[in-house]
C-alpha positions as CSV (number, residue, x, y, z in Angstrom):
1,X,59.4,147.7,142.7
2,X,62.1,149.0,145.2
3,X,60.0,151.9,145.8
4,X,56.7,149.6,146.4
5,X,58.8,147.7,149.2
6,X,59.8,150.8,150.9
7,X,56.2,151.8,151.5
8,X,55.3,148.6,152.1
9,X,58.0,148.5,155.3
10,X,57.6,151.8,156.2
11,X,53.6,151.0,156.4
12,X,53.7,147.8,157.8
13,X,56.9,147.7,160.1
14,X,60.0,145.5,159.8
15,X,58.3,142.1,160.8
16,X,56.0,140.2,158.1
17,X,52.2,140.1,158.3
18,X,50.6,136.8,160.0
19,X,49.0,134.7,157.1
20,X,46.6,132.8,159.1
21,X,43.1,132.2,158.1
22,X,42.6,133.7,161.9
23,X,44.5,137.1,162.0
24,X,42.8,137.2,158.0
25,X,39.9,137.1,159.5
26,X,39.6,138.8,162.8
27,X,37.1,141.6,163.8
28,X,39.8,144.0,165.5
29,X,40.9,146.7,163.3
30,X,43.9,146.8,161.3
31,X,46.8,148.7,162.9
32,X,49.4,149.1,160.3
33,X,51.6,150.7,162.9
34,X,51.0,147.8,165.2
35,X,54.8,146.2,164.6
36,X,56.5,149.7,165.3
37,X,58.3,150.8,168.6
38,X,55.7,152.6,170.5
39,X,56.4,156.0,171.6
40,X,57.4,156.8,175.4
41,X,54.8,158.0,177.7
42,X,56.4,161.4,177.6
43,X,56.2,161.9,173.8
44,X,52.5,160.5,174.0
45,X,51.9,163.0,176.4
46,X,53.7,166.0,174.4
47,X,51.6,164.6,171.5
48,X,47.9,164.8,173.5
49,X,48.9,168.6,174.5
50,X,49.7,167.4,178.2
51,X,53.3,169.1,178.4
52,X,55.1,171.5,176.3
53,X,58.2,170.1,175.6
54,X,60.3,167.2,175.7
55,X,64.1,166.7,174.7
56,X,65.5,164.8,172.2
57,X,66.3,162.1,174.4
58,X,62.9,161.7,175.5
59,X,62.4,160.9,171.8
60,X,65.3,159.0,170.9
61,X,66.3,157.2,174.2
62,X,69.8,155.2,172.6
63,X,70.9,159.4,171.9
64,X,74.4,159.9,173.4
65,X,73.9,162.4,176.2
66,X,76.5,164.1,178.2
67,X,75.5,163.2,182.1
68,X,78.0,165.9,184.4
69,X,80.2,164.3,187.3
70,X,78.7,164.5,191.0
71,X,79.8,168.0,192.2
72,X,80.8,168.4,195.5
73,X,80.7,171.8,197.2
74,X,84.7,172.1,198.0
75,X,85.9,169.8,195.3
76,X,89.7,168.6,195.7
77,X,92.2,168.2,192.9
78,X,90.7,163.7,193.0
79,X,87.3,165.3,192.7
80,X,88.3,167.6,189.4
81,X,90.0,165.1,188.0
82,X,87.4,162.6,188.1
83,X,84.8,164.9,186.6
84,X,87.8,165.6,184.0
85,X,87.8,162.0,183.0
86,X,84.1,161.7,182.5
87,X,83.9,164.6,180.5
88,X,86.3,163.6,178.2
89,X,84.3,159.8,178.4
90,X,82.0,161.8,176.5
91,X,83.9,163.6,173.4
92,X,82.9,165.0,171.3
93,X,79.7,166.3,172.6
94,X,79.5,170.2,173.1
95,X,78.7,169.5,176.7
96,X,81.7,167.7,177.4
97,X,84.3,170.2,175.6
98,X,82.6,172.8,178.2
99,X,83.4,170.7,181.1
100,X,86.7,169.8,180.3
101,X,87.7,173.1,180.0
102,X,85.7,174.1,183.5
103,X,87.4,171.1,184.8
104,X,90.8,172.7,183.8
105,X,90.1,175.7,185.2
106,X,89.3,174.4,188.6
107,X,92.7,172.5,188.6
108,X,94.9,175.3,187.7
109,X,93.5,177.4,189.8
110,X,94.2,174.7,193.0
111,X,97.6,174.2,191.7
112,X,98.2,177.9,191.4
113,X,96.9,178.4,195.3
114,X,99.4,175.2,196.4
115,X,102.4,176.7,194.4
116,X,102.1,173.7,192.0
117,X,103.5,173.1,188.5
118,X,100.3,173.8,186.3
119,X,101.9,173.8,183.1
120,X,100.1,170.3,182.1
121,X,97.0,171.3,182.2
122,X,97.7,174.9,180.5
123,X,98.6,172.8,178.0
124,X,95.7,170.5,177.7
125,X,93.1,173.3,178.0
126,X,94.8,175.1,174.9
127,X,94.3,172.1,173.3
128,X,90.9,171.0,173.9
129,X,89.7,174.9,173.5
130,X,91.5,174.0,170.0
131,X,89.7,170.7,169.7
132,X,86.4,172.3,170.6
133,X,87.2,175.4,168.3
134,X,87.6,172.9,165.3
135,X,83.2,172.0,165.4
136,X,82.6,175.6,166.0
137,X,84.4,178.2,164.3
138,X,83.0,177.1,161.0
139,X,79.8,176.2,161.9
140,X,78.2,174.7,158.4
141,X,80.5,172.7,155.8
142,X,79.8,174.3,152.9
143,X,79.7,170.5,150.5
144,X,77.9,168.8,152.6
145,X,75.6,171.3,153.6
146,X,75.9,170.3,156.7
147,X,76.6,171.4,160.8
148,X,80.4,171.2,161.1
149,X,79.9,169.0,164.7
150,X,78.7,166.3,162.0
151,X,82.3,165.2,161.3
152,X,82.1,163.6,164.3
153,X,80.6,161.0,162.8
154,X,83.5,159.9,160.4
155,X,86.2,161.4,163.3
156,X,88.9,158.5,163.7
157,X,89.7,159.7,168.0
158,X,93.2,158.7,167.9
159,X,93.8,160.8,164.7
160,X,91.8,163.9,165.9
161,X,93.8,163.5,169.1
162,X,96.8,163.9,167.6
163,X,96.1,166.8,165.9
164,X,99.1,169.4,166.3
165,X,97.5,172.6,167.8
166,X,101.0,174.7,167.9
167,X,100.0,178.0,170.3
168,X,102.4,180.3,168.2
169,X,100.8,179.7,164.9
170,X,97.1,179.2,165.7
171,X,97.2,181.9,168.5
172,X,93.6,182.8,170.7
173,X,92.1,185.8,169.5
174,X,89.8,183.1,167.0
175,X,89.8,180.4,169.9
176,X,86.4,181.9,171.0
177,X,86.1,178.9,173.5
178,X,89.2,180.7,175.8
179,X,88.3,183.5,177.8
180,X,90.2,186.4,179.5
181,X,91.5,184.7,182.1
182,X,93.0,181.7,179.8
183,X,94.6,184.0,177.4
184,X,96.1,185.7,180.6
185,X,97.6,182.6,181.6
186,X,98.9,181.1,178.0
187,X,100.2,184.5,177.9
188,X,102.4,184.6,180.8
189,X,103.8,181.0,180.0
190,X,104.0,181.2,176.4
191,X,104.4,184.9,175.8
192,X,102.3,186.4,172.4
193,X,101.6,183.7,169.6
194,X,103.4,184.9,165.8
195,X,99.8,184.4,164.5
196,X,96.0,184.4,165.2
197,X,93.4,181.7,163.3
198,X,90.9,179.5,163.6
199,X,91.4,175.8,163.7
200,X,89.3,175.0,160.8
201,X,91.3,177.6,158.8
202,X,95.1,176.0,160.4
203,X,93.8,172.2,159.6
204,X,91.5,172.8,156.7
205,X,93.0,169.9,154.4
206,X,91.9,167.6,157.5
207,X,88.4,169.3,157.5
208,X,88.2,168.6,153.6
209,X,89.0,165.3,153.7
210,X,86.8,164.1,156.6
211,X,83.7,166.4,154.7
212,X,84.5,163.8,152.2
213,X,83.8,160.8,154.4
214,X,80.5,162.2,155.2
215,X,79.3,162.8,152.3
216,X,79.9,159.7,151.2
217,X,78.4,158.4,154.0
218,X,75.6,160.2,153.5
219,X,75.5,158.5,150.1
220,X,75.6,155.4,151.4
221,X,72.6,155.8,153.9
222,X,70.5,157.1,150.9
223,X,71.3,154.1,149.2
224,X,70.1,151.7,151.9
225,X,67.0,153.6,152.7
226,X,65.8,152.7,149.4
227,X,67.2,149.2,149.1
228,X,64.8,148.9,152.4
């Protein structure tokens, strides 16, 4: 019976069929779609052959998608920190770990040129390289089955923010996300870490136990798909 309802919905939309002698009997042709959100006129036209390609917002327009900060062509240190802000609006998207860390870079490099303290945002670019490094240096959980960005989904932000990510244990030869110049810098201030590994390898308890909330989240959107 369960399984007769869910074809019924998918087939007929959300909303109930009219009952009226009228709508029984009219001439126009059933639609069974007709109760469904209608595509956009993009996807229609990817669908006729009239374009390529389209994005997945084009398909899904309530998708989460990282929009970048106004650049100006000689940004100050207001201007960097205001893209800094909206990129971290928009954790934990891949495109916003990228800018924060580009952000970063930008201000250090001011603050270096002025003769400025810098050592605050060494600090938070180490850490957000970290952050970033925790989605992608294990890039499939092995349980679920699943991409390892997915945790995201059970993610708790003030408990992921706190997150210890201690230089001298986890290192940066696996922080892929740092580059020369970075490991330069943490160098000079922090002198050479006691060891080198990933982040998913340094919190892996943490990675277990939020694999665990997926899944069973995953078990629980099974469930109401076919209570539909």
């Amino acid at each position: 019976m369960k399984i007769f309802k869910t074809l019924k919905k998918l087939i007929t939309g959300s909303k109930k069929l009219p009952k009226s002698k009228e709508s029984l009997t009219s001439n126009e042709p059933f639609d069974p779609f007709a109760n469904r959100q209608q595509p956009s006129p993009k996807v229609k036209e990817f669908i006729e052959g009239e374009i390529d390609e389209i994005s997945a917002k084009d398909v899904f327009p309530e998708m989460k998608v990282f929009t970048p900060h106004k650049k100006s062509k000689n940004p100050d240190l207001q201007d960097l920190n205001e893209r800094l802000k909206n990129a971290k609006k928009n954790l934990y998207l891949p495109a916003a770990f990228k800018d924060i860390l580009i952000s970063l870079r930008k201000i250090i490099r001011v603050k270096m040129k002025e003769n400025n303290s810098y050592i605050n945002e060494l600090n938070d670019l180490y850490l957000y390289a970290c952050q970033y490094n925790f989605f992608k240096s294990k890039e499939r959980l092995d349980r679920a089955d699943e991409l390892t960005y997915n945790l995201s989904e059970v993610i708790k932000p003030k408990e992921f923010s706190s997150l210890k990510m201690p230089y001298n244990e986890i290192g940066y030869l696996e922080i892929s996300q740092l580059n020369k110049t970075d490991i330069k810098w943490l160098i000079n201030e922090f002198g050479e870490p006691s060891s080198h590994q990933s982040v998913s390898e340094y919190h892996k308890e943490y990675m277990l136990l939020l694999e665990d909330l997926l899944i069973q989240k995953r078990k629980k959107e099974h469930g109401e798909l076919w209570d539909l």
